[in-house]
N, C-alpha and C positions, 0 to 999 in steps of 0.2 A: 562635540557639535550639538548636544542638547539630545534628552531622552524621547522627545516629541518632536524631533526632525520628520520630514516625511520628503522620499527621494522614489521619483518612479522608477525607477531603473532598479533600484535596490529590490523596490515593493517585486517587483516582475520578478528578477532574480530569486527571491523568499517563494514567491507565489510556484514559479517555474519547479526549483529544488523540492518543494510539497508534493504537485502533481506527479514531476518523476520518481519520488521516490514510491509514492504512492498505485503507478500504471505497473507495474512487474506483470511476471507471466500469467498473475491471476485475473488482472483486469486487463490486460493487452489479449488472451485469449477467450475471455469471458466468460471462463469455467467460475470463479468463485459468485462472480453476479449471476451467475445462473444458477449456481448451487441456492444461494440465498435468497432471491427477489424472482427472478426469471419462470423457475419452477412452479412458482403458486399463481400464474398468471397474472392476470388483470389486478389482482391482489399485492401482486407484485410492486405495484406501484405507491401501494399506501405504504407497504413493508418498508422498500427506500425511503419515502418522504421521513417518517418515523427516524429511520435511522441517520438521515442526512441530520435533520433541526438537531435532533442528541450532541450527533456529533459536531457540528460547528457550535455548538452550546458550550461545551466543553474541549475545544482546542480554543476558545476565545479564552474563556476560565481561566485553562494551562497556560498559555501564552501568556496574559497576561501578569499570573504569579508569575511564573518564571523570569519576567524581569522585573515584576516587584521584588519578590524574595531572596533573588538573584541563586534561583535554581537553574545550575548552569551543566550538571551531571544529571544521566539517571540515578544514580544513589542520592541525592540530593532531592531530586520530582518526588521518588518513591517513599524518602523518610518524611519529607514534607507531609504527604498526604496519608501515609499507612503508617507513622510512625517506627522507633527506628528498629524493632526486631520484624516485622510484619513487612515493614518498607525491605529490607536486605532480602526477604524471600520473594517478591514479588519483584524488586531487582534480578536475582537471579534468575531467575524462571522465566523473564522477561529476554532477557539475554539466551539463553538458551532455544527459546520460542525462535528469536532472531535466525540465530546457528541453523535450526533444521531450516527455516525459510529461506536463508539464504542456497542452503543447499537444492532447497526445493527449483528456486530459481534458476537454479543448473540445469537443473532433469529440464525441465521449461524451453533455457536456450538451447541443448543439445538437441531435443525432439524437433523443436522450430527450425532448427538448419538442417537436421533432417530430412522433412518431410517435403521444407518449400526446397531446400537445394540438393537433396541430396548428399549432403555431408556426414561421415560416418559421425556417430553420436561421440565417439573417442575426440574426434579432431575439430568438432562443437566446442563440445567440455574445455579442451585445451584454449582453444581463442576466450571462451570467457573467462576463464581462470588469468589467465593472460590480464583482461582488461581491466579485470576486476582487483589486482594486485598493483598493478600499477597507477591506479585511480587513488586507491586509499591508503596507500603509500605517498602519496604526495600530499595526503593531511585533507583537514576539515576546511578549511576557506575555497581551493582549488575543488575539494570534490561538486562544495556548491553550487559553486559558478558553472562546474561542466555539466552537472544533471539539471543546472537549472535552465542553462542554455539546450539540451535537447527534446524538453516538454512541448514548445511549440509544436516542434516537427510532429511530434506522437501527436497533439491532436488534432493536429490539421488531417494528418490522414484519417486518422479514425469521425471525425467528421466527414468527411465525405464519403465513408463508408455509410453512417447511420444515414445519412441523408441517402443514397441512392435507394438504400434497404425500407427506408419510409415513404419513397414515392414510387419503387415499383416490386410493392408486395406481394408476397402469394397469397399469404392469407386474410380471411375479415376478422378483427377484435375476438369475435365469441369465438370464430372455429379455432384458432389461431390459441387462444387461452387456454382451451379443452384439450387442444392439442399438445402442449407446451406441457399441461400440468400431469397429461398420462406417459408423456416419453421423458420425463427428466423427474418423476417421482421418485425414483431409485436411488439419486446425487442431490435432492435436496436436502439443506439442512434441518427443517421443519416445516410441518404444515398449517402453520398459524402465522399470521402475518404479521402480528404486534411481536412474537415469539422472534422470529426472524431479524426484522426492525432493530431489536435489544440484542440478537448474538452477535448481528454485523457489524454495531456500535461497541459492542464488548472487545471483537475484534482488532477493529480501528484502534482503538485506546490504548493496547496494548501495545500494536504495532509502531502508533505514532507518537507517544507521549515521551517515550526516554528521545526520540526523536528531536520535539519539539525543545525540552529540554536542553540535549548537547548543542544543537544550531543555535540557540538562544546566548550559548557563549562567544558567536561572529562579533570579529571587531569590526568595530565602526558603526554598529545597526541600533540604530533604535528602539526603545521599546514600542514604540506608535509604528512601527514600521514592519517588527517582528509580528504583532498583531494583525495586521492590516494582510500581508502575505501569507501566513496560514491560513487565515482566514478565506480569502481570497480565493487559493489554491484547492481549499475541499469544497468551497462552493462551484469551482468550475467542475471539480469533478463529477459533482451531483449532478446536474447540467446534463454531462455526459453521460453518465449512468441513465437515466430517467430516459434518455434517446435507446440506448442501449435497450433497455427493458421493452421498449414500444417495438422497437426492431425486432427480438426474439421473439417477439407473440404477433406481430404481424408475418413475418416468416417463418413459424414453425414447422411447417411442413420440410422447410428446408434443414433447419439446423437439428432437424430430430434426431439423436443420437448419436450429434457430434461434440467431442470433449474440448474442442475448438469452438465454437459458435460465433467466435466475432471472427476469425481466418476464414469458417466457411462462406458467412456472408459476403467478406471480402472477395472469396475468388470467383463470386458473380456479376464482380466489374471487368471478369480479365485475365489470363495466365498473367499477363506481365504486370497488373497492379496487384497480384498475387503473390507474387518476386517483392514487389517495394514493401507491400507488408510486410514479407516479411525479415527484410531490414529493420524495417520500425517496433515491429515486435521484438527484436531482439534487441535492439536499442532501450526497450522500455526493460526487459528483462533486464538490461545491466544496468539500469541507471537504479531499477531497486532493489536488486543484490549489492549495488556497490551500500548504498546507504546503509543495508542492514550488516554486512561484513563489518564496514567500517564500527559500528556502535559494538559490536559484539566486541574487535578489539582494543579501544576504548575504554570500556571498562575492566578490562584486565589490566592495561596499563597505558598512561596519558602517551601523544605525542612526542614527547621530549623526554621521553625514553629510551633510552639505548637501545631497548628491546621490541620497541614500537615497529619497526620493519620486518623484522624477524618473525613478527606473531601475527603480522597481515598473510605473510606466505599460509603459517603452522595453518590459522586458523580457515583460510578461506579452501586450502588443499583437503583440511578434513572435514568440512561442510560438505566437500563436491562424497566425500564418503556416503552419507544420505542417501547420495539417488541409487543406491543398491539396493535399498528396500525396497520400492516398486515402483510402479507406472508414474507419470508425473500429476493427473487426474486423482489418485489414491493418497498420493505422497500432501496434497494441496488442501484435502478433505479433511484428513486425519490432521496437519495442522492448524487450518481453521476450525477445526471443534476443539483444540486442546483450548487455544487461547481466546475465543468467543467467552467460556464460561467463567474462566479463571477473571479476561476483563470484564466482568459482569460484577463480580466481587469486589476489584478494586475501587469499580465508580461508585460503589455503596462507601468505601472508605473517602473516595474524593467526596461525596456528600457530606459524611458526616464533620468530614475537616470543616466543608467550606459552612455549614450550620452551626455547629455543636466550638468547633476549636479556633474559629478565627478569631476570635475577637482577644486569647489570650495570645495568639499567637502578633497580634497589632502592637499590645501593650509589650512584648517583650521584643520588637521594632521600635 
């Protein structure tokens, strides 16, 4: 149908499967934007912007090779751009990152059904493991369509959560800032705001590039179209985010010391729009465990392997092993610093491809 088709439906679908894969427990709870942007206040805000331009800078970039190049693997994203002994380790390590995240994701949904229902963390764990094998056991086209179709939901409610938190605040901007940056100094990732900007971009990159990549193999989708919906999908999210951040520092007094900050704001619409969050949140947690499961087995072995069902169970059952190491707060920390830095390194390698190596890489196109 042409590489420069453009189909709204499809774009919404690209656009949808980005944001959910991208809302998990860290941005459905609001602990990692608070880790990063939240903490340093009103500073906070240039921090995201920083990080947002990066990052749509560079999933336009990725996207775009990926259906030039026809980088259709993360092994393929990563030899591209790191070359191919550098690119295999930055594969690896990539995947791995995935694995404890995915696990992380767990601790995430267990605690959330926990807390809003009351459900032992045991019989949590089990429904998501549950949904989560059975999602990416039915392959990369179906997982699409399902987390792409549940993004609306996730931001309609969390919009009206920001919005009720931005018109009846507790706090004013300065107290609200001062406030924010003494009770959440402890869980920030740094206290520099360009510093922050660059780990949270480091972050992203690594989370969502092998990403970008494997969905880049959907049949039927355009190149003009694979563009247009990642695209699309982290600028909504930044949208959100930048609401997010005005929320935590206009409420600070509320969210002081909570390792939830978007569920506490939530539950001062309500016990019972406290219940729907936390459906949604958990919604959001599985729609980005399913994505990172699925890549982790992936690239151990395609689809149309015999062993492709077998290693969805192996691996997503020893991911849920992770949340024995600690708190889901701690477990969320310690992965966002592993691969903030590590993506920091790679983007130096995506420069210097897209400066230094393009033009032989054209001629031997």
């Amino acid at each position: 149908m042409g590489e420069n088709k453009i189909r709204l439906r499809e774009i919404i679908i690209l656009g949808g499967a980005y944001i959910s894969y991208g809302v998990g427990a860290s941005f459905g709870t609001g602990i990692s934007l608070l880790q990063y942007h939240g903490a340093l206040g009103v500073w906070g805000i240039l921090s995201q912007l920083i990080s947002c331009v990066l990052t749509i800078t560079l999933i336009y970039v990725v996207s775009k090779d990926c259906g030039t190049y026809h980088l259709h693997s993360m092994d393929g994203m990563f030899s591209h751009y790191c070359g191919k002994y550098l690119g295999t380790i930055f594969r690896w390590y990539t995947v791995v990152m995935l694995f404890l995240m995915t696990g992380t994701m767990f601790a995430g949904a267990a605690e959330t059904m926990h807390e809003t229902y009351s459900i032992p963390n045991w019989a949590g764990t089990v429904i998501m493991l549950a949904a989560v094998i059975g999602t990416i056991i039915l392959g990369a086209k179906k997982l699409i369509d399902i987390i792409g179709n549940i993004a609306p939901v996730i931001l309609v409610v969390m919009l009206i959560i920001c919005l009720y938190s931005l018109i009846f605040h507790s706090d004013s901007m300065a107290e609200g800032s001062e406030i924010i940056r003494q009770s959440a100094e402890s869980i920030r990732i740094t206290g520099n705001p360009v510093a922050a900007g660059f780990l949270e971009f480091g972050l992203v990159i690594m989370m969502t590039t092998g990403y970008l990549a494997t969905v880049a193999a959907r049949e039927g989708t355009s190149k003009k179209e694979l563009l247009v919906g990642n695209v699309s999908g982290e600028g909504s999210l930044f949208v959100f985010k930048i609401m997010l951040i005005f929320a935590f520092i206009l409420n600070a007094s509320v969210i002081s010391g909570s390792s939830v900050p978007v569920v506490t704001l939530g539950s001062q619409l309500g016990g019972w729009f406290g219940k729907l969050y936390g459906i949604i949140l958990v919604l959001a947690v599985y729609t980005t465990a399913v994505g990172m499961a699925w890549q982790v087995v992936i690239n151990i072995c395609p689809e149309t392997s015999k062993w492709y069902k077998p290693l969805c169970i192996v691996v997503t059952l020893a991911a849920y092993g992770f949340t024995f190491l600690g708190p889901f707060a701690v477990l969320m920390q310690v992965v966002n610093m592993l691969c903030s830095y590590v993506g920091v390194v790679f983007i130096a390698c995506l420069f210097y491809t897209k400066i230094v190596r393009q033009k032989k890489m054209e001629v031997k196109k």
